[in-house]
mmCIF file of the N, C-alpha and C atoms, coordinates in Angstrom:
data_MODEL
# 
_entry.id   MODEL 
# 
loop_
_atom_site.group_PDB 
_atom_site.id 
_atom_site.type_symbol 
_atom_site.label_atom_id 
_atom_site.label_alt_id 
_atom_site.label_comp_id 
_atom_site.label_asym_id 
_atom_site.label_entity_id 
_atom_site.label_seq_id 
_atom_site.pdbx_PDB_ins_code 
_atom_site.Cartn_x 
_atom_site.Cartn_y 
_atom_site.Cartn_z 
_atom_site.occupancy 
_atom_site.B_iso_or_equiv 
_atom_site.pdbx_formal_charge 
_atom_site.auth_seq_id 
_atom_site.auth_comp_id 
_atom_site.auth_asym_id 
_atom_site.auth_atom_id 
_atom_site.pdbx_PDB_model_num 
ATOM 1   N N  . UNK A 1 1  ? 96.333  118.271 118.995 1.00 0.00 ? 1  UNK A N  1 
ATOM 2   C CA . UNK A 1 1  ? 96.262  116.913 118.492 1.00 0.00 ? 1  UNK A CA 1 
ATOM 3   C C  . UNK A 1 1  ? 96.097  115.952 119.670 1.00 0.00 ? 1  UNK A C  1 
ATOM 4   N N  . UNK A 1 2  ? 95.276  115.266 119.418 1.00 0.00 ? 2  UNK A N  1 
ATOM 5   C CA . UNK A 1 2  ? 95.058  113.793 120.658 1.00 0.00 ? 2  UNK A CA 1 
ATOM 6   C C  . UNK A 1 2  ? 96.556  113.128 120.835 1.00 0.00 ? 2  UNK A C  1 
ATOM 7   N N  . UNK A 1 3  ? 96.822  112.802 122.070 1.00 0.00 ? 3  UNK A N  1 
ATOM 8   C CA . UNK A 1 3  ? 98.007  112.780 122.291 1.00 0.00 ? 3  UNK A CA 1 
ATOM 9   C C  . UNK A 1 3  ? 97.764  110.693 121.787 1.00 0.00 ? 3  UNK A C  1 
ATOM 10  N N  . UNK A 1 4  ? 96.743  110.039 121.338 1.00 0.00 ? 4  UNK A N  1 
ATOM 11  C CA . UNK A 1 4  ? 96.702  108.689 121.066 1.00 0.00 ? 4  UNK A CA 1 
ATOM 12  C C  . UNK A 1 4  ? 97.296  108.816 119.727 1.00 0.00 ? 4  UNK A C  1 
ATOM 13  N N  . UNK A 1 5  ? 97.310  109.576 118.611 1.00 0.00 ? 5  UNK A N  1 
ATOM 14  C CA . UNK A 1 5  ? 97.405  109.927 117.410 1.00 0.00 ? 5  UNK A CA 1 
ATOM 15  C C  . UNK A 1 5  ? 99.025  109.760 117.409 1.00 0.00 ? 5  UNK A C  1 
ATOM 16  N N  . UNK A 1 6  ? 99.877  110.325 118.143 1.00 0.00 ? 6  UNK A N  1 
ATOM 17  C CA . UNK A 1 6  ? 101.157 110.213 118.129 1.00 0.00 ? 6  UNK A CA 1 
ATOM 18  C C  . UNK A 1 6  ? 101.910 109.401 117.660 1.00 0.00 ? 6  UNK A C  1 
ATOM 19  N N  . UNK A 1 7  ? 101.833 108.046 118.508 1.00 0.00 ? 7  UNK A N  1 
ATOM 20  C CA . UNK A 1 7  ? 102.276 106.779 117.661 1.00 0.00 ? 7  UNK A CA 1 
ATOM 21  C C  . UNK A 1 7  ? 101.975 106.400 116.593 1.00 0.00 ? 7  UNK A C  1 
ATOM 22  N N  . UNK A 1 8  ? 100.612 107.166 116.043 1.00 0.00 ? 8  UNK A N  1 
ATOM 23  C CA . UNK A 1 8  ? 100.265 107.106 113.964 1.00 0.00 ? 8  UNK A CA 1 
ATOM 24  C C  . UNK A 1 8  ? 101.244 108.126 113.236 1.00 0.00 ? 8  UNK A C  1 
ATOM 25  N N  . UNK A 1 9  ? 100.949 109.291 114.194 1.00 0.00 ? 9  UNK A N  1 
ATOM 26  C CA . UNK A 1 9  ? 101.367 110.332 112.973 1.00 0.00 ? 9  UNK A CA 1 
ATOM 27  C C  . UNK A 1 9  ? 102.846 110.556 113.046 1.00 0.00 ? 9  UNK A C  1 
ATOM 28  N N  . UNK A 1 10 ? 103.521 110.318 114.289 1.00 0.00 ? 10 UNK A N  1 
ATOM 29  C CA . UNK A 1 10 ? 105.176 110.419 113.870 1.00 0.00 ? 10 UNK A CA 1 
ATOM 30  C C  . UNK A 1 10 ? 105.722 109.371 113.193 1.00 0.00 ? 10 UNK A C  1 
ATOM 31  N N  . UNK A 1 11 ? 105.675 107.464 113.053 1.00 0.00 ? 11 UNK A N  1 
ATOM 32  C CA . UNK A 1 11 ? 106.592 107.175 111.722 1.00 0.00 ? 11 UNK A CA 1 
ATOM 33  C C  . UNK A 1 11 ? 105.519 107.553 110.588 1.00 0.00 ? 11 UNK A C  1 
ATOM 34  N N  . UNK A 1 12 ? 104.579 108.167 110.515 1.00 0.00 ? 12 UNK A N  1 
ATOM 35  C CA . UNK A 1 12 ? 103.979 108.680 109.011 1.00 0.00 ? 12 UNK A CA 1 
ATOM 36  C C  . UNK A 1 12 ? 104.900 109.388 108.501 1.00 0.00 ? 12 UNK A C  1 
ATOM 37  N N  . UNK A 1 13 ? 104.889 110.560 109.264 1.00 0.00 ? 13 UNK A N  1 
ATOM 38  C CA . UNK A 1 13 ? 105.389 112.057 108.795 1.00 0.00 ? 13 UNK A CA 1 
ATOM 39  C C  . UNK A 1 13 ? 107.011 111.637 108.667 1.00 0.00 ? 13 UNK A C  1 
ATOM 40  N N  . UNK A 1 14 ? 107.893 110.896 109.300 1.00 0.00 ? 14 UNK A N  1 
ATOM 41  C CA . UNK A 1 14 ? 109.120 110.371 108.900 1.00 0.00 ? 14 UNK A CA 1 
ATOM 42  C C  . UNK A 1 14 ? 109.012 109.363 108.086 1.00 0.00 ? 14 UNK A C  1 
ATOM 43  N N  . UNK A 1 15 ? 108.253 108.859 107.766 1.00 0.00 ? 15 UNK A N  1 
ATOM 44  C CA . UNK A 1 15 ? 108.420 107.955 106.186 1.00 0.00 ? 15 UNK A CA 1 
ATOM 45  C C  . UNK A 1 15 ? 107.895 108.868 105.160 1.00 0.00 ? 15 UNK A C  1 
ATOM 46  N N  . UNK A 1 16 ? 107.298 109.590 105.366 1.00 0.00 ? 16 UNK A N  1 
ATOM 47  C CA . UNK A 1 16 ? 106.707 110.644 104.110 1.00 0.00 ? 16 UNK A CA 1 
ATOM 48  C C  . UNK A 1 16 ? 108.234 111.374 103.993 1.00 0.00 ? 16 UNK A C  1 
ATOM 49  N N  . UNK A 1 17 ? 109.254 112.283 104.631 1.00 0.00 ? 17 UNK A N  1 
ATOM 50  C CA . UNK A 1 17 ? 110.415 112.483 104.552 1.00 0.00 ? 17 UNK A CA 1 
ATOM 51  C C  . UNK A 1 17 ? 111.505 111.752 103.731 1.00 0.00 ? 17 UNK A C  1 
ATOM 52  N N  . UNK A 1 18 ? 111.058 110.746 104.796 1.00 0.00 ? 18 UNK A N  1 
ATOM 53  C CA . UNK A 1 18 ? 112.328 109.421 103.788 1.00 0.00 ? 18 UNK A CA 1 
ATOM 54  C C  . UNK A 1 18 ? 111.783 109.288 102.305 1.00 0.00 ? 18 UNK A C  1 
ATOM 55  N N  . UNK A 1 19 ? 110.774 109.233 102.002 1.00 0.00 ? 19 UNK A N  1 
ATOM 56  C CA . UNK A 1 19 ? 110.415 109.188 100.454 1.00 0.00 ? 19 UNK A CA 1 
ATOM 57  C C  . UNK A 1 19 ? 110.674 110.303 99.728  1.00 0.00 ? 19 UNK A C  1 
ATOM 58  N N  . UNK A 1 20 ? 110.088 111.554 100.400 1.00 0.00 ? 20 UNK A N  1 
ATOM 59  C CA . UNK A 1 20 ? 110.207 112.873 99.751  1.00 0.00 ? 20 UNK A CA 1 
ATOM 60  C C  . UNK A 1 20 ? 112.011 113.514 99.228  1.00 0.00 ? 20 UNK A C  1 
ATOM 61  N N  . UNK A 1 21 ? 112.833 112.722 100.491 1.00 0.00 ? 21 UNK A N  1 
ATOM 62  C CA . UNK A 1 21 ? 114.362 112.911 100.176 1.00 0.00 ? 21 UNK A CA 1 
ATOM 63  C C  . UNK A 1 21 ? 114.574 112.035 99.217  1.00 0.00 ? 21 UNK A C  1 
ATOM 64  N N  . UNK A 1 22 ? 115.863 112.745 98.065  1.00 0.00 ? 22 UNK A N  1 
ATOM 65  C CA . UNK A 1 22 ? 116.641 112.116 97.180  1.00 0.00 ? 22 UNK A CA 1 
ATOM 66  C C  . UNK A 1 22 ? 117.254 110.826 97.794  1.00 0.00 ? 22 UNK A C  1 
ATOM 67  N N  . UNK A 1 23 ? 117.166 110.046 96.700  1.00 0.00 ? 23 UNK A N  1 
ATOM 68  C CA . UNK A 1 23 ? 118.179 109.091 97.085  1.00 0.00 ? 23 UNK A CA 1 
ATOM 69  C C  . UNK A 1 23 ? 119.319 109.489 97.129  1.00 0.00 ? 23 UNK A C  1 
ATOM 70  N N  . UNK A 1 24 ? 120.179 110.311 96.809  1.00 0.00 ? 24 UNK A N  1 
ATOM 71  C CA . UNK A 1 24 ? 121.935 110.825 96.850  1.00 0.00 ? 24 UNK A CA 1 
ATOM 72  C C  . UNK A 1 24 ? 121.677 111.123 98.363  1.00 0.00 ? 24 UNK A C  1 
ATOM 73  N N  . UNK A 1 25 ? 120.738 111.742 99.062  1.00 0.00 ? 25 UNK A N  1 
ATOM 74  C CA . UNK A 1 25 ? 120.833 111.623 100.791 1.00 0.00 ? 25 UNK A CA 1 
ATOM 75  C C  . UNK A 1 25 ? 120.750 110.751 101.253 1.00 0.00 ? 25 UNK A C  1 
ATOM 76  N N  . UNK A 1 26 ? 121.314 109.072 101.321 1.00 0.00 ? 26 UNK A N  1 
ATOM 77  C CA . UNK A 1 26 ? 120.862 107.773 101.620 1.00 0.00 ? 26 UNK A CA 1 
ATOM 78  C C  . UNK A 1 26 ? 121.553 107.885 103.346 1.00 0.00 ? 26 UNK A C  1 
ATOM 79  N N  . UNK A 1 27 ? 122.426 109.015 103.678 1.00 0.00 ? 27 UNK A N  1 
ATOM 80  C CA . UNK A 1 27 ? 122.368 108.970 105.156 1.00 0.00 ? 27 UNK A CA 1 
ATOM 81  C C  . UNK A 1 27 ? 121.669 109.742 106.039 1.00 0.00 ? 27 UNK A C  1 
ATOM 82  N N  . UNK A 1 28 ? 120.710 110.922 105.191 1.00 0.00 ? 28 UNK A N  1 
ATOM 83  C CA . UNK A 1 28 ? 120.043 111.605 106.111 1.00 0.00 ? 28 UNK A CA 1 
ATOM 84  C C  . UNK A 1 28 ? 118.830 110.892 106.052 1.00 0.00 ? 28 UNK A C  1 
ATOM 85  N N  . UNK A 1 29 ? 118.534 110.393 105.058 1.00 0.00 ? 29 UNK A N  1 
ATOM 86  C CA . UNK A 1 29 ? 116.765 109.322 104.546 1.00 0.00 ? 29 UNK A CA 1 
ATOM 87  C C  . UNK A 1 29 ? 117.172 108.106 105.595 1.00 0.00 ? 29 UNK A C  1 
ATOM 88  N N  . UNK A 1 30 ? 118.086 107.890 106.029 1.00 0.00 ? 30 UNK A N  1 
ATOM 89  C CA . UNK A 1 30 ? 119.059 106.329 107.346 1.00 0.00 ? 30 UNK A CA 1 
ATOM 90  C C  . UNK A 1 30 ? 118.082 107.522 108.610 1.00 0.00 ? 30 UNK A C  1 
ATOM 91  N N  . UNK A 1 31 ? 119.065 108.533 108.723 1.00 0.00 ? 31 UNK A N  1 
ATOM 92  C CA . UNK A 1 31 ? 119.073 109.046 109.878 1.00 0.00 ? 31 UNK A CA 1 
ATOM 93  C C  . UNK A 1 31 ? 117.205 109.236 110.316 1.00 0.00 ? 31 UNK A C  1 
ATOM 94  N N  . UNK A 1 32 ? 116.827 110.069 109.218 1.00 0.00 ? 32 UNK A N  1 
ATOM 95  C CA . UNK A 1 32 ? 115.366 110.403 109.543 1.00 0.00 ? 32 UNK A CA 1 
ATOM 96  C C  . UNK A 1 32 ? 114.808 109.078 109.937 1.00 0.00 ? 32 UNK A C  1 
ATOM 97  N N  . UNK A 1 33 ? 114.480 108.523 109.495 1.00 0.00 ? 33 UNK A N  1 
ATOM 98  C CA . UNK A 1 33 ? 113.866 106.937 109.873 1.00 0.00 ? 33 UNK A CA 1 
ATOM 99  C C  . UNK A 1 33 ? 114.339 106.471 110.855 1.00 0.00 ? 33 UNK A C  1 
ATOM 100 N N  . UNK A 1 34 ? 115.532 106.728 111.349 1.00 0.00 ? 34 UNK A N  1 
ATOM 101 C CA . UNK A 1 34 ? 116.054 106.323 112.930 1.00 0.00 ? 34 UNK A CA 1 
ATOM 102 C C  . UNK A 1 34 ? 115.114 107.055 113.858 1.00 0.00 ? 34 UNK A C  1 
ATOM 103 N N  . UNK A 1 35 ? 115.205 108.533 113.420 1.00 0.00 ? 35 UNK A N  1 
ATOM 104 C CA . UNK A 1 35 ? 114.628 109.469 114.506 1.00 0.00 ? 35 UNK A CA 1 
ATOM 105 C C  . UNK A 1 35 ? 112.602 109.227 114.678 1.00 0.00 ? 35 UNK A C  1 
ATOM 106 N N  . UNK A 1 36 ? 113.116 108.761 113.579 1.00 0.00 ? 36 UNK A N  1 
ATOM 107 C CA . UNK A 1 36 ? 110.903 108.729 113.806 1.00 0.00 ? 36 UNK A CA 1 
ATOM 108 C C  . UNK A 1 36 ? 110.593 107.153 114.040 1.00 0.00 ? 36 UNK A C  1 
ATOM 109 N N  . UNK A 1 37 ? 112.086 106.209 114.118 1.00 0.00 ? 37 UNK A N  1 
ATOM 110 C CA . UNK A 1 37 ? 111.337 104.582 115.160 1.00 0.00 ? 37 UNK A CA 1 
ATOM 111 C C  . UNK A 1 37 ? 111.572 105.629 116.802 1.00 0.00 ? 37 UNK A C  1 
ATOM 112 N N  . UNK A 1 38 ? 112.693 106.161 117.045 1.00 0.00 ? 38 UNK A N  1 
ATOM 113 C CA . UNK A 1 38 ? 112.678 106.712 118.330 1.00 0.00 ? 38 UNK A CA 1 
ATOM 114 C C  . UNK A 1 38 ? 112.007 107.710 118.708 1.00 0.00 ? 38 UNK A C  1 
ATOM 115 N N  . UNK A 1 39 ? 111.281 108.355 117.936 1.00 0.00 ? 39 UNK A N  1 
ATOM 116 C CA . UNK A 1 39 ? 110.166 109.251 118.047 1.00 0.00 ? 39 UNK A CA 1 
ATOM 117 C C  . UNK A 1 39 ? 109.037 108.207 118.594 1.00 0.00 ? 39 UNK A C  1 
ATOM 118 N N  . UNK A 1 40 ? 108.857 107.250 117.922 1.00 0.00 ? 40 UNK A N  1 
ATOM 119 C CA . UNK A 1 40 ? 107.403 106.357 118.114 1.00 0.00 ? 40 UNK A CA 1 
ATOM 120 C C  . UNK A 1 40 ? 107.783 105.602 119.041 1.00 0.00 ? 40 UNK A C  1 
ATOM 121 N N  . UNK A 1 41 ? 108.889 105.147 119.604 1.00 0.00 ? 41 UNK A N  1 
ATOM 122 C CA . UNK A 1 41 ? 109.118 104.655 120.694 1.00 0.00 ? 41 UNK A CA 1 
ATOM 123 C C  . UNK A 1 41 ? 109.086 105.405 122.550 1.00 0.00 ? 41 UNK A C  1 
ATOM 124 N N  . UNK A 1 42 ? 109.307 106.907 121.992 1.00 0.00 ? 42 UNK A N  1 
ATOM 125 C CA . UNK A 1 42 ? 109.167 108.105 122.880 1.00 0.00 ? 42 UNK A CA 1 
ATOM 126 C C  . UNK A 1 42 ? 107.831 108.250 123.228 1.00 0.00 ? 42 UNK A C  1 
ATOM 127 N N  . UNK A 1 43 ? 107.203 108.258 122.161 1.00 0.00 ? 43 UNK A N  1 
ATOM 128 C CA . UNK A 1 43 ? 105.290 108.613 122.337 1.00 0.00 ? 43 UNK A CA 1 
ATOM 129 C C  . UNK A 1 43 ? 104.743 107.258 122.931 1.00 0.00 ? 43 UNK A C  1 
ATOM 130 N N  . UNK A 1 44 ? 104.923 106.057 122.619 1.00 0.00 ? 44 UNK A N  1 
ATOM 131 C CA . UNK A 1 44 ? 104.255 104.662 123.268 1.00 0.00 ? 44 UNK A CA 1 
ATOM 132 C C  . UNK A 1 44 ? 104.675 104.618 124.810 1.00 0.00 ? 44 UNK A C  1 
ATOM 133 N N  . UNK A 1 45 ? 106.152 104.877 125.005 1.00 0.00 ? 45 UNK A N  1 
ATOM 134 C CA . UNK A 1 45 ? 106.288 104.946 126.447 1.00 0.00 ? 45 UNK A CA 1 
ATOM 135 C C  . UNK A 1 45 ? 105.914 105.699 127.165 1.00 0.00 ? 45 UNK A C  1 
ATOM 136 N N  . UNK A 1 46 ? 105.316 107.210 126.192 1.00 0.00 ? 46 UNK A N  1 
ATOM 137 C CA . UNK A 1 46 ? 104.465 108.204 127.277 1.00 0.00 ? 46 UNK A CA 1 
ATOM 138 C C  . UNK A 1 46 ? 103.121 107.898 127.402 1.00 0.00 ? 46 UNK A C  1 
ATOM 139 N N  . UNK A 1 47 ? 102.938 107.093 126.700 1.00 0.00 ? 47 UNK A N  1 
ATOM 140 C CA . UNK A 1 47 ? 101.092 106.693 127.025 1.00 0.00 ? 47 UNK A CA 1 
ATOM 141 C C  . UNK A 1 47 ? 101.201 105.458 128.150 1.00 0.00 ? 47 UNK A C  1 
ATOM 142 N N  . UNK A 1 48 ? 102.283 105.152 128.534 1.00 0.00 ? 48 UNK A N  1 
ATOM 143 C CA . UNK A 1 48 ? 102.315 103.669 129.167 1.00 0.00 ? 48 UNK A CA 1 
ATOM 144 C C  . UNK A 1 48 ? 101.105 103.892 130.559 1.00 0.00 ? 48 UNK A C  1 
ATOM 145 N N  . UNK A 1 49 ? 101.035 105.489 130.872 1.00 0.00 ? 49 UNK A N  1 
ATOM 146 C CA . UNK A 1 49 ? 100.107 105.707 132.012 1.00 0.00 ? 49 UNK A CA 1 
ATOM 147 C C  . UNK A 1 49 ? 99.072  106.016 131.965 1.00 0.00 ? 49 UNK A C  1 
ATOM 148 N N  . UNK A 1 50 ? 98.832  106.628 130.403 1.00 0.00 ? 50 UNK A N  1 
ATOM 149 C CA . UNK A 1 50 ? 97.410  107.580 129.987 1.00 0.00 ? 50 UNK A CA 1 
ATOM 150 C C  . UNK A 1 50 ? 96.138  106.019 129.805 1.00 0.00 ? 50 UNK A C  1 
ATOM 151 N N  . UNK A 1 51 ? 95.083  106.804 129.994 1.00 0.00 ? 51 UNK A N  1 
ATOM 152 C CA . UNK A 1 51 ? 94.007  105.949 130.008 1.00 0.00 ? 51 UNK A CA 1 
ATOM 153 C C  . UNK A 1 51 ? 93.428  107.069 129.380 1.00 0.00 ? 51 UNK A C  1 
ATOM 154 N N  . UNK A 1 52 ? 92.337  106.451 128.687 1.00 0.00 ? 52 UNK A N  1 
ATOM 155 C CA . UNK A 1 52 ? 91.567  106.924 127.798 1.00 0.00 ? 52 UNK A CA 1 
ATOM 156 C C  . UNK A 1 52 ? 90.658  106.636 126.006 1.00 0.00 ? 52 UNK A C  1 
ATOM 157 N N  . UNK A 1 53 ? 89.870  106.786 125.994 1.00 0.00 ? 53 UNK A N  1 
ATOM 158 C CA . UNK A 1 53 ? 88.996  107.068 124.537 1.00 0.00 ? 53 UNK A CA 1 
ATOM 159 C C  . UNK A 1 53 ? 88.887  107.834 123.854 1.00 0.00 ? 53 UNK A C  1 
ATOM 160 N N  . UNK A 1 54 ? 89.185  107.699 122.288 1.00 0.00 ? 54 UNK A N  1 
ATOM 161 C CA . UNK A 1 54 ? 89.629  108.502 121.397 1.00 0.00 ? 54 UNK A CA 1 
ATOM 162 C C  . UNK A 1 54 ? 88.047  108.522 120.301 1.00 0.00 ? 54 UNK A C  1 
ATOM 163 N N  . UNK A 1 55 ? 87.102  109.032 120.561 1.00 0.00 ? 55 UNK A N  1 
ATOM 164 C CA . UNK A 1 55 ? 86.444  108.409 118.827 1.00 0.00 ? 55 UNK A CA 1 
ATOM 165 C C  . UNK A 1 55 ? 85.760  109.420 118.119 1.00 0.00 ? 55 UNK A C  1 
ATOM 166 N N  . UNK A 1 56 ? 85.895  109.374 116.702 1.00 0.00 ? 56 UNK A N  1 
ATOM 167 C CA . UNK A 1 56 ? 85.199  110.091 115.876 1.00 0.00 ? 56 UNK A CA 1 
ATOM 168 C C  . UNK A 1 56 ? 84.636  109.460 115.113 1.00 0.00 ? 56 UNK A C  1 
ATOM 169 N N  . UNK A 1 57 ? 83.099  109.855 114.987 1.00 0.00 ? 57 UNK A N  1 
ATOM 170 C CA . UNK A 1 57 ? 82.422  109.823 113.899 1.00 0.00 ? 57 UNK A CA 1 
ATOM 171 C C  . UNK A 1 57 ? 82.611  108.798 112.558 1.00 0.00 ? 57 UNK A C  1 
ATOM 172 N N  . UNK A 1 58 ? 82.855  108.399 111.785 1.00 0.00 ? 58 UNK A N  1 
ATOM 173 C CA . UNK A 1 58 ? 83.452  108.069 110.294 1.00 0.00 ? 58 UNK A CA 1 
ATOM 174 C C  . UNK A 1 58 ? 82.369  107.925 109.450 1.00 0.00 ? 58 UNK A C  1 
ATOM 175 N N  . UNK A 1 59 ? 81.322  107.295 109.579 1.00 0.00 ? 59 UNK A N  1 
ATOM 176 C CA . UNK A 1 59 ? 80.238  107.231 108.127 1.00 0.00 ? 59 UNK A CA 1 
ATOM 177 C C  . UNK A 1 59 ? 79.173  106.324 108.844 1.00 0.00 ? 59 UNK A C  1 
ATOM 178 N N  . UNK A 1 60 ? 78.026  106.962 108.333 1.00 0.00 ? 60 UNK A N  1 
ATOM 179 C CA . UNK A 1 60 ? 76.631  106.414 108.807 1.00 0.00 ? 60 UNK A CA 1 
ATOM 180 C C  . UNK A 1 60 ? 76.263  105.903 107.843 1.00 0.00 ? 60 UNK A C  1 
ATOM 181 N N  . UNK A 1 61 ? 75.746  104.506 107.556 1.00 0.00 ? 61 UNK A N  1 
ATOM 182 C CA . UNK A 1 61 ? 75.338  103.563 106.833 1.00 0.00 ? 61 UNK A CA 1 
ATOM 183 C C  . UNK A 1 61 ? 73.821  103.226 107.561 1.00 0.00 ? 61 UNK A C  1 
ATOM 184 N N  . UNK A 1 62 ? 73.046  103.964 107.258 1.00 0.00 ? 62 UNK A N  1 
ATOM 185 C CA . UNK A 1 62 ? 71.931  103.936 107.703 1.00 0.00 ? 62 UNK A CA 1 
ATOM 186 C C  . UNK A 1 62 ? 71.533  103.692 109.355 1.00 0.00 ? 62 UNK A C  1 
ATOM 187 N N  . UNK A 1 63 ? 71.164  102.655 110.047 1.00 0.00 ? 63 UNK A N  1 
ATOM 188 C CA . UNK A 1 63 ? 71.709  102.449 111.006 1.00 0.00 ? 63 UNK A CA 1 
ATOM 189 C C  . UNK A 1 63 ? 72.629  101.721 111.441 1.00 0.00 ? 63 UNK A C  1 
ATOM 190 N N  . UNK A 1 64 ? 73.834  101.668 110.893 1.00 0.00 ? 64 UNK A N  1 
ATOM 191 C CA . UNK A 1 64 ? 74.916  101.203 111.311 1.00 0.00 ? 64 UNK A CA 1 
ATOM 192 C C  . UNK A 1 64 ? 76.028  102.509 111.137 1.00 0.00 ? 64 UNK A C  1 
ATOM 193 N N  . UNK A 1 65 ? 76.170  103.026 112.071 1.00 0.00 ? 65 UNK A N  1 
ATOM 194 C CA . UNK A 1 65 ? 77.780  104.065 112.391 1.00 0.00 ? 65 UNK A CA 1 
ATOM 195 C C  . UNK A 1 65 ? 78.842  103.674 112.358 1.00 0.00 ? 65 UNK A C  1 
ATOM 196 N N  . UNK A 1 66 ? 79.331  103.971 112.001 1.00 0.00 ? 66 UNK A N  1 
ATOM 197 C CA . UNK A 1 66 ? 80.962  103.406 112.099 1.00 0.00 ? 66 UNK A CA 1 
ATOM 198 C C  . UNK A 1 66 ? 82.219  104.719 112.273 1.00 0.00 ? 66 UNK A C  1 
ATOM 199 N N  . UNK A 1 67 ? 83.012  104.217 113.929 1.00 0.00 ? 67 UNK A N  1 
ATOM 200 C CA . UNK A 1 67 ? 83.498  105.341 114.234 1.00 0.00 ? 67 UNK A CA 1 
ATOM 201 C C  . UNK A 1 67 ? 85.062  104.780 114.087 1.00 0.00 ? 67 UNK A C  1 
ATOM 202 N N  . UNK A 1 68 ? 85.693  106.264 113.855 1.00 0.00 ? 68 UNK A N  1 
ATOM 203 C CA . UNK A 1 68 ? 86.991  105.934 114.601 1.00 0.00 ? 68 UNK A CA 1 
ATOM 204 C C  . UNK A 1 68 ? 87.517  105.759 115.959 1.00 0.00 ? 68 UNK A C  1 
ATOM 205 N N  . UNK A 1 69 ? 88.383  104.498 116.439 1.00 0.00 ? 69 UNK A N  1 
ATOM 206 C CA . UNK A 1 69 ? 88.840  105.101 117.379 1.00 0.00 ? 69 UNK A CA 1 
ATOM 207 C C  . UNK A 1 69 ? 89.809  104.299 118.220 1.00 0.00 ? 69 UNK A C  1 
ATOM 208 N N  . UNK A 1 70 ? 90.154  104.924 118.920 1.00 0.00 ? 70 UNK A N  1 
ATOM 209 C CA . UNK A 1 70 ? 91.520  104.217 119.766 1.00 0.00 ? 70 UNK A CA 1 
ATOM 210 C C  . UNK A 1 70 ? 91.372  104.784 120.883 1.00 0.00 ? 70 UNK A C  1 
ATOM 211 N N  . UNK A 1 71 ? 91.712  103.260 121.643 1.00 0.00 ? 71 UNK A N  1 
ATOM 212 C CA . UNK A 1 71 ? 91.768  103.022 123.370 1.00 0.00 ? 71 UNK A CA 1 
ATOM 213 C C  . UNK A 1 71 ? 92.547  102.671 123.984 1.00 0.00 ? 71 UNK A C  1 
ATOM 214 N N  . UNK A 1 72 ? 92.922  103.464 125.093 1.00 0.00 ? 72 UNK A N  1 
ATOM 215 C CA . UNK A 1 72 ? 94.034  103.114 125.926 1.00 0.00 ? 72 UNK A CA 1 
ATOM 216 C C  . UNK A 1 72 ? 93.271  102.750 126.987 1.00 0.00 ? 72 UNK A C  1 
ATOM 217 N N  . UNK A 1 73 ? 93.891  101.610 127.307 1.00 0.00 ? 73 UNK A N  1 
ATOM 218 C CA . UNK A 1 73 ? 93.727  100.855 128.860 1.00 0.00 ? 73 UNK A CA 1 
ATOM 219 C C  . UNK A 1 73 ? 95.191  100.325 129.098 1.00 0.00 ? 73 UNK A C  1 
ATOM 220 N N  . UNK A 1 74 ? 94.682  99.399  130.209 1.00 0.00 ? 74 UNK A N  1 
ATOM 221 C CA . UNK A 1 74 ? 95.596  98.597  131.117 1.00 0.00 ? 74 UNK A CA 1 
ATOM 222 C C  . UNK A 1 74 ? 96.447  97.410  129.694 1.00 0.00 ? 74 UNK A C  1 
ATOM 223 N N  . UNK A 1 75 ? 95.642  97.104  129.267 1.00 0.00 ? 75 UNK A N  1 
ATOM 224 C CA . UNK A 1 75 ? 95.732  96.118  128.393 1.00 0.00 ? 75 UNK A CA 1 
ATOM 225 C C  . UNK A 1 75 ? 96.871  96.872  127.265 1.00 0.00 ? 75 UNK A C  1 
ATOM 226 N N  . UNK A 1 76 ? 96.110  97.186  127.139 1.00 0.00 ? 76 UNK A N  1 
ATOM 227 C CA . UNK A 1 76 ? 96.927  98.185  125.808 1.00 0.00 ? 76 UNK A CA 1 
ATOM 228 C C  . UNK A 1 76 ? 98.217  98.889  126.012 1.00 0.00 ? 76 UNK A C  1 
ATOM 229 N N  . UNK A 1 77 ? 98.526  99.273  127.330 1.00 0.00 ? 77 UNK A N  1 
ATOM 230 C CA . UNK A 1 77 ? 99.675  99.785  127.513 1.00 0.00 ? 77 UNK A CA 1 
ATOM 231 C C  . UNK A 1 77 ? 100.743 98.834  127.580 1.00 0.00 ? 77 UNK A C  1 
ATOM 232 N N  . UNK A 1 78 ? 100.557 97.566  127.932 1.00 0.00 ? 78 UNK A N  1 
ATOM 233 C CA . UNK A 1 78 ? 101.453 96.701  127.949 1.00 0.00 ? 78 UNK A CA 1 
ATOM 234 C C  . UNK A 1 78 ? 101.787 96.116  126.094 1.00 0.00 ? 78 UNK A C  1 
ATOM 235 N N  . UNK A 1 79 ? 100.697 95.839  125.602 1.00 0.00 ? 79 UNK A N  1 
ATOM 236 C CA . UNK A 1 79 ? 100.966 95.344  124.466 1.00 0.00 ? 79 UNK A CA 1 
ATOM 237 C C  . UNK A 1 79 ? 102.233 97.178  123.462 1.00 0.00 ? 79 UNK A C  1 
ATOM 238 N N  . UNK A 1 80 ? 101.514 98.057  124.269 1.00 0.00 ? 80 UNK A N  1 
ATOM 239 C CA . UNK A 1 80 ? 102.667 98.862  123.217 1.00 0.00 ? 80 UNK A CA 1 
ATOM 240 C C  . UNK A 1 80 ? 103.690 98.515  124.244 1.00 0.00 ? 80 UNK A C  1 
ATOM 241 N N  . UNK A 1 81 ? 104.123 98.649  124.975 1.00 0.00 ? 81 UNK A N  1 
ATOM 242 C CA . UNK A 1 81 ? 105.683 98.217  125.689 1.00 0.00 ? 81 UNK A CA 1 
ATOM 243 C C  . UNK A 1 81 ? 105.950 97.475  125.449 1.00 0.00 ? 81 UNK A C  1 
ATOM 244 N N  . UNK A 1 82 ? 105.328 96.226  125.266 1.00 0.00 ? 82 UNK A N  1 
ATOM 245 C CA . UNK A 1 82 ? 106.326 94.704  125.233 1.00 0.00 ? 82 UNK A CA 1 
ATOM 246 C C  . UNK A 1 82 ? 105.887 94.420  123.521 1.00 0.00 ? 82 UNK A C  1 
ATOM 247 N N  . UNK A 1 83 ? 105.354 94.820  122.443 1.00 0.00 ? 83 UNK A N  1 
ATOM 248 C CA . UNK A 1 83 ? 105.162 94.615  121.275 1.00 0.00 ? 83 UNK A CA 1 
ATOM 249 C C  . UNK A 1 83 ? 106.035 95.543  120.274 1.00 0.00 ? 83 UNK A C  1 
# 
């Protein structure tokens, strides 16, 4: 997995949890959601150094492409630290 994806897919996969748990678990559905803001807070501070371009493909509209994608720069590393 692209290590830019991280900060998407860990609070996904912990809010998909927190939904998928019963409400009668209202402290492990607390806890999980703790662990996946500090999960996403773990992954933003490890990119604080990575540089790099992420892009795929998404749909060709004749001549207009339209890709996915996400960029790390200088810029960007600060806005995930201080945002």
């Amino acid at each position: 997995m692209e290590h830019l994806l991280l900060p998407i897919v860990i609070p996904g996969a912990a809010a998909l949890l927190v939904f998928l748990l019963p409400a009668s678990l209202k402290n492990l559905r607390t806890v999980v959601a703790v662990l996946g803001s500090l999960g996403l807070l773990a992954a933003g501070i490890g990119l604080i150094s990575e540089r790099g371009i992420v892009s795929w493909p998404w749909m060709d509209l004749g001549g207009l492409q339209l890709d996915f994608a996400l960029r790390m720069d200088a810029f960007a590393s600060w806005t995930v630290a201080l945002v």
